[in-house]
N, CA, C and O atoms as CSV, one atom per row, in Angstrom:
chain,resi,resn,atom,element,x,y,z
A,1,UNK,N,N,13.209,-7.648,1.210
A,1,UNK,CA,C,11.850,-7.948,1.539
A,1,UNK,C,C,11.475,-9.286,0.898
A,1,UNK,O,O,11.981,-9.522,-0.199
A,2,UNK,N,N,10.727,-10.111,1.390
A,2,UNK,CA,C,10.150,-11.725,0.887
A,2,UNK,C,C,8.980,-10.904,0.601
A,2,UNK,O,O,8.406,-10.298,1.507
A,3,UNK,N,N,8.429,-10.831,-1.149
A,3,UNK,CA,C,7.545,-10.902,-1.091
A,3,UNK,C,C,6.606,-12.427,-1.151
A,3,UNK,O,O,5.397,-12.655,-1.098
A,4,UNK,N,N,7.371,-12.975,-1.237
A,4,UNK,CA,C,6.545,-14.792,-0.835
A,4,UNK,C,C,6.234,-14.395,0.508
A,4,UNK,O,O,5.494,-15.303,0.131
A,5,UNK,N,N,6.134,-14.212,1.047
A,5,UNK,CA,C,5.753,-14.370,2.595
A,5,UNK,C,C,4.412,-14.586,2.826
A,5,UNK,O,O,4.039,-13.438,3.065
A,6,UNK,N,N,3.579,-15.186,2.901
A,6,UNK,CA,C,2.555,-15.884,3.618
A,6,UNK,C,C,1.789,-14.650,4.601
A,6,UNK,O,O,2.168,-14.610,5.772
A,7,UNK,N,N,0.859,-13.772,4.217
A,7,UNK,CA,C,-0.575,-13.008,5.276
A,7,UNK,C,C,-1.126,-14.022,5.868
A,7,UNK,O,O,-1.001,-14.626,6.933
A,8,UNK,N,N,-1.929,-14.081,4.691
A,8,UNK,CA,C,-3.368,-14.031,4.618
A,8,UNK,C,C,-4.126,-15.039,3.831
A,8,UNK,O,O,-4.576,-14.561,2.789
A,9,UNK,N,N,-4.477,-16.654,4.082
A,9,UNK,CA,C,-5.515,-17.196,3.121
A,9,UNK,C,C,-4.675,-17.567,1.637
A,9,UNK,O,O,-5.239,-17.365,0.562
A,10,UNK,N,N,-3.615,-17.992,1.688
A,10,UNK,CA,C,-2.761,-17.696,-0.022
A,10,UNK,C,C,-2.423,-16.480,-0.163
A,10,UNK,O,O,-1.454,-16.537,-0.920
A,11,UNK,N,N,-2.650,-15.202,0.140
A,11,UNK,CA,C,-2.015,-13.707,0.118
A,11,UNK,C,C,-0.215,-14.144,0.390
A,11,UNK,O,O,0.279,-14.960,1.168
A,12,UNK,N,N,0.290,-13.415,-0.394
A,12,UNK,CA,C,1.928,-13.104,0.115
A,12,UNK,C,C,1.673,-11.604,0.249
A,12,UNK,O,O,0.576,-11.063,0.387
A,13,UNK,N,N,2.757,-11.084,0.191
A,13,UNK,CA,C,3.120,-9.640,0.669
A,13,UNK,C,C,3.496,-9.508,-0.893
A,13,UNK,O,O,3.334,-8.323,-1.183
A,14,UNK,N,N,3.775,-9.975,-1.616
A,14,UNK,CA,C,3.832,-9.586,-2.846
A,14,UNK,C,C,2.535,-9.325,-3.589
A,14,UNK,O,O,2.202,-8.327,-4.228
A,15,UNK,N,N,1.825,-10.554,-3.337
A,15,UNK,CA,C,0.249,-10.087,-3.625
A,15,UNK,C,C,-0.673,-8.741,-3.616
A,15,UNK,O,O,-1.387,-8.137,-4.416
A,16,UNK,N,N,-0.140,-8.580,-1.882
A,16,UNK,CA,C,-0.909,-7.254,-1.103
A,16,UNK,C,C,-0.127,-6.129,-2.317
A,16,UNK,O,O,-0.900,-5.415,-2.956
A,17,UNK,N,N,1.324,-6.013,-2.583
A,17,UNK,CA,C,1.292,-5.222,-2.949
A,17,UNK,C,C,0.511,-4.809,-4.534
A,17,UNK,O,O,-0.176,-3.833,-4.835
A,18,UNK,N,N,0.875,-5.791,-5.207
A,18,UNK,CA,C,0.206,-6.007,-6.346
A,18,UNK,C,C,-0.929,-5.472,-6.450
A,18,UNK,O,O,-1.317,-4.855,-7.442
A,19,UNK,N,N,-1.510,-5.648,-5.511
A,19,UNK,CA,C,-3.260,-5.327,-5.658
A,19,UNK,C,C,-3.167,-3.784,-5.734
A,19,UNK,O,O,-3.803,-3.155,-6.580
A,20,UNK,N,N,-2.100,-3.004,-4.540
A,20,UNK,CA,C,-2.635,-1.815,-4.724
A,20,UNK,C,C,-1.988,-1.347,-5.680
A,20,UNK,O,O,-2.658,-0.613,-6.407
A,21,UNK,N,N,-1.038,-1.473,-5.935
A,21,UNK,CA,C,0.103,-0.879,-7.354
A,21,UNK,C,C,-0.798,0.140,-8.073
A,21,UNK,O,O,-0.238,1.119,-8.568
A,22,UNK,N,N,-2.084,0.023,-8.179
A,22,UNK,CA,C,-3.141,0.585,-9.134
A,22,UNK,C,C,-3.706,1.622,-8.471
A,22,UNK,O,O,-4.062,2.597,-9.133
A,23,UNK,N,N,-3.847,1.610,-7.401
A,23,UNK,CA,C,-5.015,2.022,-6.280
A,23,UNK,C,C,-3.259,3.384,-5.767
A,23,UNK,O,O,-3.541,4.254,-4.944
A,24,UNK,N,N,-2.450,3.378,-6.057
A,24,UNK,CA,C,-1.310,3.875,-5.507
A,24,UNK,C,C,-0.798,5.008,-6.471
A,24,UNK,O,O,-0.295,6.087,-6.156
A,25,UNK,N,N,-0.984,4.632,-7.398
A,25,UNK,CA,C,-1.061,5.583,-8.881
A,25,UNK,C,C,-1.891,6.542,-8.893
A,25,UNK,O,O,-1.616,7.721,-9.116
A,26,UNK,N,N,-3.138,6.009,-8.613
A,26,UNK,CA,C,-4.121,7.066,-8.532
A,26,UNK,C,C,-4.637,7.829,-7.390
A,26,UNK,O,O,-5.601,8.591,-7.321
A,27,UNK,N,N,-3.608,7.383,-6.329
A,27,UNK,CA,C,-4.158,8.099,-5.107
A,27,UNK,C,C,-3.596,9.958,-4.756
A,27,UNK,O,O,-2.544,10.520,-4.448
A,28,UNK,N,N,-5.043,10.361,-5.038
A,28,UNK,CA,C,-5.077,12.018,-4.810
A,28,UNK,C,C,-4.931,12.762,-6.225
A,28,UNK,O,O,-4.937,13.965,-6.486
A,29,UNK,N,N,-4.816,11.803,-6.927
A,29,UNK,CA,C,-4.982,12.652,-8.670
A,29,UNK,C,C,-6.080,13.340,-8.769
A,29,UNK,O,O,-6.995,12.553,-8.525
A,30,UNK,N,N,-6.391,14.111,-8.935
A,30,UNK,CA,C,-7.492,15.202,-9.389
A,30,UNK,C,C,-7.616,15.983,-10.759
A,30,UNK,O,O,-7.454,17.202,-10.706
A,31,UNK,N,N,-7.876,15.425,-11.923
A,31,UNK,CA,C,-7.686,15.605,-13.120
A,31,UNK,C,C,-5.762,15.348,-13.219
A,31,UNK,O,O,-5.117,14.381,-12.813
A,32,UNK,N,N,-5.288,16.554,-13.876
A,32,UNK,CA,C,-3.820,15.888,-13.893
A,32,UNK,C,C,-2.727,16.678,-12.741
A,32,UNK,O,O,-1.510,16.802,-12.878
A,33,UNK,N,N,-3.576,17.154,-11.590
A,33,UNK,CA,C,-2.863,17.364,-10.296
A,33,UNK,C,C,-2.323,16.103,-9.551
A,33,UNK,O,O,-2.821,14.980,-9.633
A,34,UNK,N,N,-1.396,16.400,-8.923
A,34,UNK,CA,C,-1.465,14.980,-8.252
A,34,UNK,C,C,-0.961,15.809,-6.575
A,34,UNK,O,O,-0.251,16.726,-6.162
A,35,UNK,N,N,-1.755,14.898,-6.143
A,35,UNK,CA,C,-1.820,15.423,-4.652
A,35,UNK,C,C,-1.047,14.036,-3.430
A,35,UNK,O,O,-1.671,13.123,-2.891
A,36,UNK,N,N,0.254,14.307,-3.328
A,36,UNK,CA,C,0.531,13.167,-2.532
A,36,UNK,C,C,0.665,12.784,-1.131
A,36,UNK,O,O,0.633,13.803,-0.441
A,37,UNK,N,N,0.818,11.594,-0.341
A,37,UNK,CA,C,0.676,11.703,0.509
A,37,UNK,C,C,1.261,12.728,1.973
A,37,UNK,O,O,2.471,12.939,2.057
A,38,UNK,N,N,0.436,13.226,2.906
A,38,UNK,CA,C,0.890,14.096,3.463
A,38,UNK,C,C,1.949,13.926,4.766
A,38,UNK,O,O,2.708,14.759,5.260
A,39,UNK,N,N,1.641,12.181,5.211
A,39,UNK,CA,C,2.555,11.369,6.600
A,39,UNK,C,C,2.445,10.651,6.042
A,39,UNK,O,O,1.804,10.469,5.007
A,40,UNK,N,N,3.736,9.449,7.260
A,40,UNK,CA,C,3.991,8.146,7.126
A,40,UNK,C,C,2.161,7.555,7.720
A,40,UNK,O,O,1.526,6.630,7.214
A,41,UNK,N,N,1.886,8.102,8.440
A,41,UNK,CA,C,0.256,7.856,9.200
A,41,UNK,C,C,-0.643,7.789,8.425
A,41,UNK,O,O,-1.634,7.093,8.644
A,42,UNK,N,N,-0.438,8.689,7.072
A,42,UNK,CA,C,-1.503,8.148,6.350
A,42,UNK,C,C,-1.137,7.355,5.120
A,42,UNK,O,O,-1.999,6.820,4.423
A,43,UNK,N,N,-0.038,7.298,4.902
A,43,UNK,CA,C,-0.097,5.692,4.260
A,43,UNK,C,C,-0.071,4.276,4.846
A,43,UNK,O,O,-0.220,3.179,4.307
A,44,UNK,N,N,0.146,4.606,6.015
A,44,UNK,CA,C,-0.050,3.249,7.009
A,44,UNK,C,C,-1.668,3.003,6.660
A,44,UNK,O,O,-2.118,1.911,6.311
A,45,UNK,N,N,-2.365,4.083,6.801
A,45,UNK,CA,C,-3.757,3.946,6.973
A,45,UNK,C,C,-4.595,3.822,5.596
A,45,UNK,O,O,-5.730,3.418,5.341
A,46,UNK,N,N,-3.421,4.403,4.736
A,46,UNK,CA,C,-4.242,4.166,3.559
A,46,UNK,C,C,-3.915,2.529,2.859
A,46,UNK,O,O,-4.547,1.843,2.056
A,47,UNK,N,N,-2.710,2.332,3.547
A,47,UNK,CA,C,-2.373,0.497,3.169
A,47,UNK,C,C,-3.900,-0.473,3.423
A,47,UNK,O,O,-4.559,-1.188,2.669
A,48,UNK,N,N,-4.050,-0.049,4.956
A,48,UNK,CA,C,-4.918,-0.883,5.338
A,48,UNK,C,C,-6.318,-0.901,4.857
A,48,UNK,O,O,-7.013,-1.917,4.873
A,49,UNK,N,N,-6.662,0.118,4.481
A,49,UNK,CA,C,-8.254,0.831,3.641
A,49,UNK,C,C,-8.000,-0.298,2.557
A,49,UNK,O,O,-8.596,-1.370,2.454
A,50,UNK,N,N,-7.227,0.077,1.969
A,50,UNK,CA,C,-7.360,-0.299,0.740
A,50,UNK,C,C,-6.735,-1.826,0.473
A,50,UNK,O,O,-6.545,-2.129,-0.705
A,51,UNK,N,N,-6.460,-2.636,1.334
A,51,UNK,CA,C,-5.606,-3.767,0.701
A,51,UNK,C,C,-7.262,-4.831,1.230
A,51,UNK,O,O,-8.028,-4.795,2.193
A,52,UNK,N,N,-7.156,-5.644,0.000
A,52,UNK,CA,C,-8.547,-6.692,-0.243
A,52,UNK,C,C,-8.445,-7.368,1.146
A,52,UNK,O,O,-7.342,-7.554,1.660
A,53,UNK,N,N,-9.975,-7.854,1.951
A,53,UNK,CA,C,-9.980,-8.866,2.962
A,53,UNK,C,C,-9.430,-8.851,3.744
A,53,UNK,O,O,-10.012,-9.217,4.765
A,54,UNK,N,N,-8.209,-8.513,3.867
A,54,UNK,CA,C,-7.293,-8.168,5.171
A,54,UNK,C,C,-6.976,-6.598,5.873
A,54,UNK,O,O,-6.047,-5.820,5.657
A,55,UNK,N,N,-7.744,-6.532,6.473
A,55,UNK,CA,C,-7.549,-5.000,7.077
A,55,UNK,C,C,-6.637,-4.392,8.393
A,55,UNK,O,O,-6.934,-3.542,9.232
A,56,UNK,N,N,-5.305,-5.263,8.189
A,56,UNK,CA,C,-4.426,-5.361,9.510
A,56,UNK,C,C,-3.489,-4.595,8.636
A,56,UNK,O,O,-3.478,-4.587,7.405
A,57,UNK,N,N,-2.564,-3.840,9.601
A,57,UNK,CA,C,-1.238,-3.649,9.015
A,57,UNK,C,C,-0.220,-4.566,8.919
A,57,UNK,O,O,0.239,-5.231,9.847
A,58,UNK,N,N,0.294,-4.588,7.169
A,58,UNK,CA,C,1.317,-5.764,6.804
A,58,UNK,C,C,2.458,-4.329,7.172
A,58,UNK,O,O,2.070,-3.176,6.985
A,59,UNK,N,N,3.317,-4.522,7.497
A,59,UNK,CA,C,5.003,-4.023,7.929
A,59,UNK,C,C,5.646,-3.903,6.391
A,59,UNK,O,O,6.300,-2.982,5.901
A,60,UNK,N,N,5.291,-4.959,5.909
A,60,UNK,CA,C,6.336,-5.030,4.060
A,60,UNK,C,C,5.799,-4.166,3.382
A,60,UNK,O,O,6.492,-3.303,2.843
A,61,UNK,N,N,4.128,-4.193,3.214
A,61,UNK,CA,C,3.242,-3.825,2.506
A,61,UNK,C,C,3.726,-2.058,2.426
A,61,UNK,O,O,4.159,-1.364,1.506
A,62,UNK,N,N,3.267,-1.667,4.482
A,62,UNK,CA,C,3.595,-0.328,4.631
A,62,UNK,C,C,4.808,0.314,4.359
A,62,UNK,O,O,4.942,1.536,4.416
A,63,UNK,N,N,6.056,-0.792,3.945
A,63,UNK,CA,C,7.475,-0.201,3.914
A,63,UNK,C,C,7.747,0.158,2.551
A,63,UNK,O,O,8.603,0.957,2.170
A,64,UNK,N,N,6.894,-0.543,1.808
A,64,UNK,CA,C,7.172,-0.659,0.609
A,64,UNK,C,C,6.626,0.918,-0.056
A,64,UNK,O,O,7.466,1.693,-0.513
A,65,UNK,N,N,5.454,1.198,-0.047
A,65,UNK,CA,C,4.939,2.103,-0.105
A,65,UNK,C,C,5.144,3.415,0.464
A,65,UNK,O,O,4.622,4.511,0.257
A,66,UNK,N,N,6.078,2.984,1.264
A,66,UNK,CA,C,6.335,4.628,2.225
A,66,UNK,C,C,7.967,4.525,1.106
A,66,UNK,O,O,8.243,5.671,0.752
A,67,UNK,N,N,8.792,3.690,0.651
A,67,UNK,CA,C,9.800,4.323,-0.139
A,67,UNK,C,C,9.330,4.466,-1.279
A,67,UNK,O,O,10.025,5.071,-2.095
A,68,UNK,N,N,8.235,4.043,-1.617
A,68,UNK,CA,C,8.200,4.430,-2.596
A,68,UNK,C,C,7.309,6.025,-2.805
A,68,UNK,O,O,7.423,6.707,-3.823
A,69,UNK,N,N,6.593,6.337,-1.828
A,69,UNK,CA,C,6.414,7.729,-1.750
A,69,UNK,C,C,7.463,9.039,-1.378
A,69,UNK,O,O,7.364,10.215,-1.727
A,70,UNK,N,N,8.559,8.335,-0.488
A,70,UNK,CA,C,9.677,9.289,-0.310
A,70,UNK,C,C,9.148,10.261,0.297
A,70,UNK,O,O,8.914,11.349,-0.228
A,71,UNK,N,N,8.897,9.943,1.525
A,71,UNK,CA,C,8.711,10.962,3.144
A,71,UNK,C,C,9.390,10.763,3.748
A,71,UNK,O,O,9.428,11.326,4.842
């Protein structure tokens, strides 16, 4: 994967991910349950919610995040 790759405005795909790294940790924690994602559909959808200013699907962004959830 390039995360240099050029979105968005100065965004790389390394950026996008960066941002959520945080937002990815905490997604579905409920005190110290952790509730993870249930499809590939909703992390596609949760990429796009959540990544700053750009609300398109990045392909790297979503790939990255789907191995790293392991569905």
């Amino acid at each position: 994967m390039n995360r240099n790759k050029h979105i968005w405005e100065g965004w790389t795909v390394g950026d996008f991910i960066d941002h959520l790294e945080m937002a990815y940790k905490y997604h579905g924690k409920v005190g110290q349950l952790e509730i993870p994602f249930k499809s590939k559909d909703e992390i596609k959808k949760w990429c796009k919610s959540e990544q700053p200013y750009y609300k398109k699907h990045i392909p790297e962004v979503y790939e990255y995040f789907l191995k790293k959830s392991r569905l």
